[in-house]
OpenMM code with the backbone's topology and positions (N, CA, C; nanometers):
from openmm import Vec3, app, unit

residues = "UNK UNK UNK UNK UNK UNK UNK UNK UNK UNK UNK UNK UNK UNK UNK UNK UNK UNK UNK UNK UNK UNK UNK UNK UNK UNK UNK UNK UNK UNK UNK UNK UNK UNK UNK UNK UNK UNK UNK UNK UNK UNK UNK UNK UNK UNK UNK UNK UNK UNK UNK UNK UNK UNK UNK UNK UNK UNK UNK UNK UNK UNK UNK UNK UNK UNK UNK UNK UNK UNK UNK UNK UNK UNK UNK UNK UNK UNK UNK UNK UNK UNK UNK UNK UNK UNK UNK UNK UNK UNK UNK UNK UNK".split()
positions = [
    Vec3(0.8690, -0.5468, 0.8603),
    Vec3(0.8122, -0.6475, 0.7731),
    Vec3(0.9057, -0.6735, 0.6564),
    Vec3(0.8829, -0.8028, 0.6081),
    Vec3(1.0220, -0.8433, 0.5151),
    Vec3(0.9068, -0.8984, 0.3861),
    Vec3(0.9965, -0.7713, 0.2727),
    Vec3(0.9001, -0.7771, 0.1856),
    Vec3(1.0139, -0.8139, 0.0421),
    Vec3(1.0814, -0.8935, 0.0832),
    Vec3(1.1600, -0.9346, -0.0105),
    Vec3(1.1655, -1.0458, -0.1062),
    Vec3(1.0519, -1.1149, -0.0760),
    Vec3(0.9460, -1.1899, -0.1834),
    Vec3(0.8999, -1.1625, -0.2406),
    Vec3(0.8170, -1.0014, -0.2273),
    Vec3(0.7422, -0.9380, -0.3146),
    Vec3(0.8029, -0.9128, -0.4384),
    Vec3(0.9701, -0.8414, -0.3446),
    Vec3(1.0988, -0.7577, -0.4778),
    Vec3(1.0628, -0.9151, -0.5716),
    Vec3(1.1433, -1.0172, -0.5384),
    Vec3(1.1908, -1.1291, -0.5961),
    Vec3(1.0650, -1.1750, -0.6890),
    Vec3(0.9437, -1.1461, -0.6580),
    Vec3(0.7794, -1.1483, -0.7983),
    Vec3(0.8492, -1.0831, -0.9244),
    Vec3(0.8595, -0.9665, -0.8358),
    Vec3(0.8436, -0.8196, -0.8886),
    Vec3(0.9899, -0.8622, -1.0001),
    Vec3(1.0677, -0.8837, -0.9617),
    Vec3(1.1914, -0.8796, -1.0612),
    Vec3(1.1782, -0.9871, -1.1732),
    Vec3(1.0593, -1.0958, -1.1596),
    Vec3(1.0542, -1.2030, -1.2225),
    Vec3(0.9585, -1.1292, -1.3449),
    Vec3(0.9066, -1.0128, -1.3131),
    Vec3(0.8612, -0.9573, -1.3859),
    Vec3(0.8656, -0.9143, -1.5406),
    Vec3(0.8021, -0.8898, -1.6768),
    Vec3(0.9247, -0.8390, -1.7531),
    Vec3(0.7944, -0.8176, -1.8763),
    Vec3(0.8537, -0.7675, -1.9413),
    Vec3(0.7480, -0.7315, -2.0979),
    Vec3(0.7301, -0.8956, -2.1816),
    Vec3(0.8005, -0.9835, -2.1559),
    Vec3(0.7253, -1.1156, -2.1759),
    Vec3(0.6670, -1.1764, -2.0959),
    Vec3(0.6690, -1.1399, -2.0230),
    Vec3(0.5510, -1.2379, -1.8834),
    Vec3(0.4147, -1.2277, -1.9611),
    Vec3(0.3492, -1.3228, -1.9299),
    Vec3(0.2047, -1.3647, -2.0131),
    Vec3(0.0926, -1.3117, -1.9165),
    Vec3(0.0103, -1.2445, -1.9311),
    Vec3(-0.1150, -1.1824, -1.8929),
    Vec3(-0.1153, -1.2595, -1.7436),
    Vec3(-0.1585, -1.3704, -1.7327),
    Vec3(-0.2325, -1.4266, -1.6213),
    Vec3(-0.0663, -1.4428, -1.5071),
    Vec3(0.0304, -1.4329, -1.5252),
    Vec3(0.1323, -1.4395, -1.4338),
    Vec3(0.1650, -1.3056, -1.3839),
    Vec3(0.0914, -1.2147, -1.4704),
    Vec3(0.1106, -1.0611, -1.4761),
    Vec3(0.0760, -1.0664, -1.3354),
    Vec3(-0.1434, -1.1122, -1.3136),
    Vec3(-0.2054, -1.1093, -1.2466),
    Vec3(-0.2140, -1.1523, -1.0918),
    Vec3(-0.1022, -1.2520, -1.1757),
    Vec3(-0.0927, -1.3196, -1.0172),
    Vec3(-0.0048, -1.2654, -0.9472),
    Vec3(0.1120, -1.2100, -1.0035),
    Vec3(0.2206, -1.1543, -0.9188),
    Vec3(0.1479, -0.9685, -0.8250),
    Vec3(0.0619, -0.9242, -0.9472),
    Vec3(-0.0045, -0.8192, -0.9316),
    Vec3(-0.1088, -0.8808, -0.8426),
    Vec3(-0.1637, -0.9437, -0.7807),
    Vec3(-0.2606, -1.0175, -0.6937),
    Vec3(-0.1834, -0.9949, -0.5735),
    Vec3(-0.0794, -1.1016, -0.5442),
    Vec3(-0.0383, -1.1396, -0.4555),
    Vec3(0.0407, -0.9977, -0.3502),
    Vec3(0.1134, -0.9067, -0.4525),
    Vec3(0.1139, -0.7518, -0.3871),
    Vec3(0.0578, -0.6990, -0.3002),
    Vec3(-0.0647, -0.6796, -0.4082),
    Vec3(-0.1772, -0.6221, -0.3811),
    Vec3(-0.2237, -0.7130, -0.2028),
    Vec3(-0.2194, -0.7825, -0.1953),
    Vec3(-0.2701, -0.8852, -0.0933),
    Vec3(-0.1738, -0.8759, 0.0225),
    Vec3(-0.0492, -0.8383, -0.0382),
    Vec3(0.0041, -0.8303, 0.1029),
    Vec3(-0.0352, -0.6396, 0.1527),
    Vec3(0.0114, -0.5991, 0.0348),
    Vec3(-0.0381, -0.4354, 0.0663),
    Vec3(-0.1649, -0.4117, 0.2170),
    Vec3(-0.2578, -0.5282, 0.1137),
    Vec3(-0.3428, -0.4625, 0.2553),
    Vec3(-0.3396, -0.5453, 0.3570),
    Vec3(-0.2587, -0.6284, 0.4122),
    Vec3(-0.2029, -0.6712, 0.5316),
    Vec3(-0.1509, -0.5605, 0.5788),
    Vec3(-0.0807, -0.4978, 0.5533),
    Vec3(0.0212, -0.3992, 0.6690),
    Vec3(-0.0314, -0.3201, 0.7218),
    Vec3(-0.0453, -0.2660, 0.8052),
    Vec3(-0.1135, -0.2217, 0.9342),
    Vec3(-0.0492, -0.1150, 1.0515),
    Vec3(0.0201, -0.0022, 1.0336),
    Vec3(0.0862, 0.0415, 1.1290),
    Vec3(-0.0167, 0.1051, 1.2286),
    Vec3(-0.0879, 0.0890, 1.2541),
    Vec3(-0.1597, 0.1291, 1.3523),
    Vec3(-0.1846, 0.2577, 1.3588),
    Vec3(-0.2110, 0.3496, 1.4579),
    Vec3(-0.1911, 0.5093, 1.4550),
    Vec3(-0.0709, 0.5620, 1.4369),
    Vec3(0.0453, 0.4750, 1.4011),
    Vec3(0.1442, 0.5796, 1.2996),
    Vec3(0.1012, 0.5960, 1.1491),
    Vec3(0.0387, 0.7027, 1.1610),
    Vec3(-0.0410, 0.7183, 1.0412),
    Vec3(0.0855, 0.8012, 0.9263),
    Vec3(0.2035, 0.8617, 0.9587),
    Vec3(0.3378, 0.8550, 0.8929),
    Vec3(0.3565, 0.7623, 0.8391),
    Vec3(0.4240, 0.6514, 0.9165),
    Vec3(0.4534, 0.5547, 0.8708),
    Vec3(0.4088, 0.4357, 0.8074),
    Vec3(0.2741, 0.4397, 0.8030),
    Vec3(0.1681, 0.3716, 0.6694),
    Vec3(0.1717, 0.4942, 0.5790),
    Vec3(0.1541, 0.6060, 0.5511),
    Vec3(0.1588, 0.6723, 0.4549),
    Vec3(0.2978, 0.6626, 0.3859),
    Vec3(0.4243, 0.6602, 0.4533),
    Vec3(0.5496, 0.6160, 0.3829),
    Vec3(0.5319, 0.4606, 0.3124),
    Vec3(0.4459, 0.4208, 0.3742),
    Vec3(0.4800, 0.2493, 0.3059),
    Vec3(0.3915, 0.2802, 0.1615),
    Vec3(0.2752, 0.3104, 0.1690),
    Vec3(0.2353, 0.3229, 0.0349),
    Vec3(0.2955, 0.4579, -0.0543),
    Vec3(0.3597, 0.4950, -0.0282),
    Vec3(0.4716, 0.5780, -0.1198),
    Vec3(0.5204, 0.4790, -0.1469),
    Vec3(0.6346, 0.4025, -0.0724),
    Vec3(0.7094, 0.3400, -0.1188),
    Vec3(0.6694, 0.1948, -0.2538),
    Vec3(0.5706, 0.1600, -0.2115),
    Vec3(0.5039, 0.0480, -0.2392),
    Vec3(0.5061, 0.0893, -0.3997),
    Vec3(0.4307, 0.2362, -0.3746),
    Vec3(0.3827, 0.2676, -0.5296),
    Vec3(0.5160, 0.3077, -0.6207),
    Vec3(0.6186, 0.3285, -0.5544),
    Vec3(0.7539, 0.3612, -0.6165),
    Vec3(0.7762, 0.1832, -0.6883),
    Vec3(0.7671, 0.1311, -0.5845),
    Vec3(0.8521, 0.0221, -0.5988),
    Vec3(0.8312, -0.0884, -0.7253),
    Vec3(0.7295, -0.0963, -0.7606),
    Vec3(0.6119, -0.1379, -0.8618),
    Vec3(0.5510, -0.0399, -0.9436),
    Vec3(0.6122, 0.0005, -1.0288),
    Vec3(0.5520, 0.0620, -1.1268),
    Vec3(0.4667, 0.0411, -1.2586),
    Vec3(0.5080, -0.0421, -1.2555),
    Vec3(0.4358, -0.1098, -1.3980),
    Vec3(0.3043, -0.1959, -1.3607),
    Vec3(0.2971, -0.2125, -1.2640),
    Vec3(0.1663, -0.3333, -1.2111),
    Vec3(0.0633, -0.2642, -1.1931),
    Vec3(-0.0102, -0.2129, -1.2689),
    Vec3(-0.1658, -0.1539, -1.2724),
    Vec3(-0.2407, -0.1830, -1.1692),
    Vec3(-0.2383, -0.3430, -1.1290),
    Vec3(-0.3606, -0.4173, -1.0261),
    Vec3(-0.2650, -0.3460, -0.9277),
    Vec3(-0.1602, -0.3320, -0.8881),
    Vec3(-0.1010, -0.2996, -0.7220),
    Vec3(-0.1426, -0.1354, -0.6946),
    Vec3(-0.1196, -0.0201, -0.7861),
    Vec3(-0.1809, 0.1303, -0.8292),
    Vec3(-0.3308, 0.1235, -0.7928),
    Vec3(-0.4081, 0.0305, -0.8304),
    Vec3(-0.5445, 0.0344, -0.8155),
    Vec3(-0.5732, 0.0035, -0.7046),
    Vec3(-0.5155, -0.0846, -0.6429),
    Vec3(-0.4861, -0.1612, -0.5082),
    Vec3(-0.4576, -0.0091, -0.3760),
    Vec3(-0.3074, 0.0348, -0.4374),
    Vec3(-0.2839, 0.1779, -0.3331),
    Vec3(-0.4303, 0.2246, -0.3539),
    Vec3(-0.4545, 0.3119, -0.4512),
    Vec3(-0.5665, 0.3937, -0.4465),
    Vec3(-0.7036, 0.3713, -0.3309),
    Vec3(-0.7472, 0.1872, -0.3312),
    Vec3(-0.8264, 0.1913, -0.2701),
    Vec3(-0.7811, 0.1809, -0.1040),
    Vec3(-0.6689, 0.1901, -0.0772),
    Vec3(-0.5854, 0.1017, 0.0873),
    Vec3(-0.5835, 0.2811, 0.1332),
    Vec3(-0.5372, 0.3576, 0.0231),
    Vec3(-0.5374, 0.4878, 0.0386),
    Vec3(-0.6599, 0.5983, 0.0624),
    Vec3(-0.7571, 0.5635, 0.0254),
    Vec3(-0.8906, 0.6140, 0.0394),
    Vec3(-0.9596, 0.5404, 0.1544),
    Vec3(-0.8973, 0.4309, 0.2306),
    Vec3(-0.9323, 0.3430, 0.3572),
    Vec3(-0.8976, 0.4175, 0.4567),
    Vec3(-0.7090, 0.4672, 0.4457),
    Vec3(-0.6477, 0.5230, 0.5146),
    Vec3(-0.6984, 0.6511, 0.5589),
    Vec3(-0.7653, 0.7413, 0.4544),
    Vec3(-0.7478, 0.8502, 0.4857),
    Vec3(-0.9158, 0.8926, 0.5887),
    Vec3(-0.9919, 0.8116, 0.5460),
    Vec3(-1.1373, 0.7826, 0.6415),
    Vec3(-1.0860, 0.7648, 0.7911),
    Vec3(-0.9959, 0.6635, 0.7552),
    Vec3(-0.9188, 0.6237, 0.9388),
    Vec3(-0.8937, 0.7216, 0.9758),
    Vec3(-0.7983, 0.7623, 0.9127),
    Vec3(-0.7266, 0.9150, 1.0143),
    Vec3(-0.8474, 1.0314, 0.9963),
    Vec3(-0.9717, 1.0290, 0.9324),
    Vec3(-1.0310, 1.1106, 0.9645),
    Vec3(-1.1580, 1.0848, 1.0971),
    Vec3(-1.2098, 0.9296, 1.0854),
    Vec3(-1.2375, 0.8554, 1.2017),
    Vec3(-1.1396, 0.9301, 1.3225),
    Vec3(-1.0088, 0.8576, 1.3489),
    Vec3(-0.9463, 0.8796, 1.4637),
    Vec3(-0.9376, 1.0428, 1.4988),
    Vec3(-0.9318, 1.1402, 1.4458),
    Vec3(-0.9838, 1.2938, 1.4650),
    Vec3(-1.0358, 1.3259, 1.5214),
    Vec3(-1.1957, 1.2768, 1.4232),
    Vec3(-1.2982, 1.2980, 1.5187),
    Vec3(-1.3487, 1.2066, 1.6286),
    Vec3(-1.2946, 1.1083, 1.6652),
    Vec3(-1.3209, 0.9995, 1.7420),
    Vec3(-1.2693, 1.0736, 1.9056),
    Vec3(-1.1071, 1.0711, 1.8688),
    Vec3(-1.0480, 1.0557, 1.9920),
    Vec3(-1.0441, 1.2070, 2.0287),
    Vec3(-1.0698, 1.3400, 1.9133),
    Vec3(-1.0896, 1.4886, 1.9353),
    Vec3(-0.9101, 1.4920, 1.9251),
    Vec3(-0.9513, 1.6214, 1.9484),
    Vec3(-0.8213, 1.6858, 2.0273),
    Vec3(-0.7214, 1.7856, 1.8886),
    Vec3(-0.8464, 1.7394, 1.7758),
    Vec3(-0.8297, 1.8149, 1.6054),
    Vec3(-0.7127, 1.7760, 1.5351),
    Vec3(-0.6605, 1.8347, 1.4821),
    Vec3(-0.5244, 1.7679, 1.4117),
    Vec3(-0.4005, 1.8120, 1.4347),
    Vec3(-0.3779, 1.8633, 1.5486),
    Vec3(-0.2735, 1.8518, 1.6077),
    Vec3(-0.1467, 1.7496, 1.6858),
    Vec3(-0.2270, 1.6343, 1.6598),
    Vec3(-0.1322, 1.5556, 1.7311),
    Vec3(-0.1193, 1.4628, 1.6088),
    Vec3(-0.1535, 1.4892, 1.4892),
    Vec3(-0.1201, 1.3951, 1.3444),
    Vec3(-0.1086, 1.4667, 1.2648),
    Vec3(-0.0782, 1.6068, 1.2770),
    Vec3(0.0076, 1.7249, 1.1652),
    Vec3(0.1307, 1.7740, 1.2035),
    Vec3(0.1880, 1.7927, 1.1775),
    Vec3(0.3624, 1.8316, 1.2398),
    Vec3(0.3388, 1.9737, 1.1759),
] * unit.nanometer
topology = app.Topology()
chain = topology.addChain("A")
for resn in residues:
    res = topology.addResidue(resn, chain)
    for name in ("N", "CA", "C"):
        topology.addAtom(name, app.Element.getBySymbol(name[0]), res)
C-alpha cells in the first residue's frame, strides 16, 4: 500500500497550521489507518500500526485512532484462536 500522501499531509504539517487543518489532516490518517487490512497476518498489521504510530507523532486524533484499530485487532486475533482452535501456536513464534 502506497502511503505517500499521507507522508506529504503529514509534512504539510507544522506548529502554525490552524486547528481545523490540524483535524483534517489528523482525520484523513486516521481514515486510511482503518482501511488496511492484512488479513490473518496478524505480524504484519501489528508492524503497520507501530509504524503508523512512529510515523505521526504529534497528531493526537491518529494515537487515538491506533488505540481504538488496536483494541479491534487484538479481539480479532483473540476471535481467530478461539474460532479456528488449535491455541496460540500458530500466531506466537
Amino acid at each position: 500500500m502506497s502511503s505517500t500522501w499521507l507522508i506529504t499531509f503529514y509534512e504539510s504539517y507544522s506548529a502554525l497550521t490552524v486547528d481545523d487543518e490540524k483535524r483534517q489532516i489528523g482525520n484523513l490518517i486516521s481514515g486510511f489507518i482503518k482501511k488496511v487490512d492484512y488479513g490473518r497476518d496478524f505480524e504484519q498489521q501489528l508492524s503497520f500500526y507501530v509504524e503508523a504510530r512512529s510515523a505521526f507523532p504529534n497528531l493526537d486524533s491518529v494515537h487515538a485512532q491506533l488505540v481504538q484499530v488496536k483494541k479491534e485487532f487484538l479481539f480479532c486475533v483473540c476471535m481467530c484462536v478461539c474460532v479456528w482452535g488449535g491455541g496460540w501456536e500458530g500466531i506466537v513464534r
